[in-house]
DODO-810847 format. One line per field, with one value per residue (C-alpha): residue in three letters; x, y, z. Coordinates in Angstrom, 1 decimal. Example, Ala and Ser with C-alpha at 12.3 -4.5 7.8 and 13.67 -1.06 7.14 Angstrom:
2
res ALA_SER
u 12.3_13.7
v -4.5_-1.1
w 7.8_7.1
REM end
This chain:
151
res UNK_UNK_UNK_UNK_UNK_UNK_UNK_UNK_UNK_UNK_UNK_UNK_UNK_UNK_UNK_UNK_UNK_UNK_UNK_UNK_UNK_UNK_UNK_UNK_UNK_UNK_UNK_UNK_UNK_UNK_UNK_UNK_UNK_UNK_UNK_UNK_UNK_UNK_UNK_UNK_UNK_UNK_UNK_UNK_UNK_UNK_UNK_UNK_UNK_UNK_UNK_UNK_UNK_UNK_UNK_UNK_UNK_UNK_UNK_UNK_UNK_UNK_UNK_UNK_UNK_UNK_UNK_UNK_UNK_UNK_UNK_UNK_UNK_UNK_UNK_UNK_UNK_UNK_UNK_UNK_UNK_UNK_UNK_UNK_UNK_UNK_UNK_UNK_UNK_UNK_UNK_UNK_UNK_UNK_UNK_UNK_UNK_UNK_UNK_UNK_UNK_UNK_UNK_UNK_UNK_UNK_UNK_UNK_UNK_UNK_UNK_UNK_UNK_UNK_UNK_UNK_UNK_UNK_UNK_UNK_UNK_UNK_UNK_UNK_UNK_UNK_UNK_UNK_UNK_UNK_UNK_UNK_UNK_UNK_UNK_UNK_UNK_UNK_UNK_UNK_UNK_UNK_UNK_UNK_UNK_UNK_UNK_UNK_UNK_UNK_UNK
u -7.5_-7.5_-9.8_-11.1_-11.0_-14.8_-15.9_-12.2_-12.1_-11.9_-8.2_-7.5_-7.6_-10.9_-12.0_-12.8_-13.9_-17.6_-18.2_-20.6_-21.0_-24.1_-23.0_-25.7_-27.7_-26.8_-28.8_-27.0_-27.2_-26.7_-24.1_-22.3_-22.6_-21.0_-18.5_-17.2_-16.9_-15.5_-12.7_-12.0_-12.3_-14.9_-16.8_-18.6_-21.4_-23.6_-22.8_-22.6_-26.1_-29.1_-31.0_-28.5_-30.7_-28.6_-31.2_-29.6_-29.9_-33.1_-32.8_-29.4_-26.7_-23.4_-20.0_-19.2_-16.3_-18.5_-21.3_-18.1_-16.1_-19.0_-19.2_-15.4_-16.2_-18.7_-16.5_-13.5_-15.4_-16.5_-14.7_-11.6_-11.6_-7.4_-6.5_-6.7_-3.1_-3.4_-5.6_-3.5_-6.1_-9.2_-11.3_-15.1_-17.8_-20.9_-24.5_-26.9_-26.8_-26.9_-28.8_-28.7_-31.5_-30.8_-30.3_-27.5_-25.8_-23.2_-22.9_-19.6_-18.1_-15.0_-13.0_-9.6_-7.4_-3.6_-1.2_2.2_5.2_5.9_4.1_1.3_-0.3_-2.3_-3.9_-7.7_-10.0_-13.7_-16.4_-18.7_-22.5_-23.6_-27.6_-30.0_-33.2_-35.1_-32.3_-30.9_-27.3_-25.6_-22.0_-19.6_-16.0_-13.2_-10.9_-7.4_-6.1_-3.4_-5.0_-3.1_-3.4_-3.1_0.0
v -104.2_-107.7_-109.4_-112.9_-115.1_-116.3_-120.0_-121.4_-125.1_-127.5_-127.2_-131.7_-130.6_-129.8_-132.8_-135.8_-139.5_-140.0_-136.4_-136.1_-133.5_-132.7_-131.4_-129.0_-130.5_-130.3_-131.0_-132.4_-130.9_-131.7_-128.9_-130.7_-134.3_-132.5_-130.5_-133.1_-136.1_-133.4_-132.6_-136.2_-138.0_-140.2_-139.9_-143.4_-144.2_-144.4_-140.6_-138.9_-140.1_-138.8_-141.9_-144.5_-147.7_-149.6_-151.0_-151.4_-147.7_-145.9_-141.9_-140.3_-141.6_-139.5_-141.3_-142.2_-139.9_-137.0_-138.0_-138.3_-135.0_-132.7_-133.5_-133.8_-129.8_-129.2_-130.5_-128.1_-125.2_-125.8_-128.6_-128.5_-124.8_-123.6_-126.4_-129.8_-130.4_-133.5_-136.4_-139.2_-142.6_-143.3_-146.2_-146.2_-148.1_-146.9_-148.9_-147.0_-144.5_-141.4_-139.6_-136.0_-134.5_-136.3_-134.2_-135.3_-134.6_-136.4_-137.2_-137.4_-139.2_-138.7_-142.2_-141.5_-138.8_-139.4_-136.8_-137.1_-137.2_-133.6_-131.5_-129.3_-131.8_-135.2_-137.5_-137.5_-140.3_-140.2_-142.5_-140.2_-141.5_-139.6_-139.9_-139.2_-136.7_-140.4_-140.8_-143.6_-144.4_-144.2_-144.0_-144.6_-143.9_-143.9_-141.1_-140.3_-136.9_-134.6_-131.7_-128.5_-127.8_-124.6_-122.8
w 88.6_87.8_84.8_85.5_82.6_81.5_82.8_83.4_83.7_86.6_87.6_88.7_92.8_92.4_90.9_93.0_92.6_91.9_90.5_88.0_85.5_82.6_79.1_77.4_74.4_71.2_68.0_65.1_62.0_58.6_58.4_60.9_59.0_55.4_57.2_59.4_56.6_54.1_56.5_57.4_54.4_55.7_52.6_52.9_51.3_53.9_55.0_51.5_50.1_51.7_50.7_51.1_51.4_53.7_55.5_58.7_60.1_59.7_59.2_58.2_60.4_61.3_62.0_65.6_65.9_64.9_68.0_70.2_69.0_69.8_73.2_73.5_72.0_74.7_77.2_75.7_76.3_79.8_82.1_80.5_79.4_80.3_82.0_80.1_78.9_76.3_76.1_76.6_76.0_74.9_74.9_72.6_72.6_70.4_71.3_69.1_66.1_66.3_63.0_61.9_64.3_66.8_70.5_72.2_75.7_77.9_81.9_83.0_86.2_87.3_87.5_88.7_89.9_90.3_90.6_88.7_89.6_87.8_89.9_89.0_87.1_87.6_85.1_85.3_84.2_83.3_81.9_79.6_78.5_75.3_75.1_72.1_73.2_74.0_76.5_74.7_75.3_72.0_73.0_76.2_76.3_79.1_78.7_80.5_80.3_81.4_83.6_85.2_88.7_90.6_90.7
REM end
């Protein structure tokens, strides 16, 4: 008898143009905040005091790459669980803060799907929109990435 693996990811054939996908939400913590500046080094000023008076940010903002690794982590474990290969470009733009207790999710469209030329694979592009729990948008990026296909 055969086991099935749990929630395997989207293989690139069964991906198309114009597909749209919903992350779960997430609330961000302060345990995320520490760990992920402690392990980075991103130990600014504006991240490692609690009441930083920048002026500029109200409530206790978190480094762009944290908002856009945890749905990059949601997106691990579902979409791209067994089959993403390597990421291979990205392109950022943040458009609002995102603070510790902020709720976050992503939607994410399919932009491109191009088979290479060594088969079993194909490069898929996607545009993801991270929104805070006011459904703010707080972050886009365009990723391309190296997917497996079916044997």
């Amino acid at each position: 008898m055969s086991t099935k693996l749990l929630m395997p990811g989207y293989f690139w054939q069964d991906l198309a143009i114009g597909d749209r996908f919903q992350t779960l939400k997430r609330t961000v913590t302060e345990a995320d905040l520490v760990n992920f500046i402690s392990a980075t080094g991103m130990l600014e000023a504006i991240f490692i005091d609690a009441h930083y008076d920048g002026g500029a940010i109200a409530g206790r903002p978190v480094p762009g790459a944290l908002t856009c690794a945890l749905i990059e982590g949601m997106q691990f474990q579902t979409l791209l669980q067994g089959t993403g290969l390597a990421m291979l470009e990205m392109s950022v733009k943040a458009t609002s803060p995102v603070c510790v207790g902020d709720t976050i999710d992503a939607v994410i469209e399919i932009t491109d799907v191009r088979p290479t030329s060594k088969g079993g694979r194909a490069v898929v592009k996607s545009k993801v929109e991270i929104f805070n729990q006011h459904r703010t948008l707080a972050m886009v990026y365009e990723v391309a990435r190296l997917l497996m296909g079916r044997e």
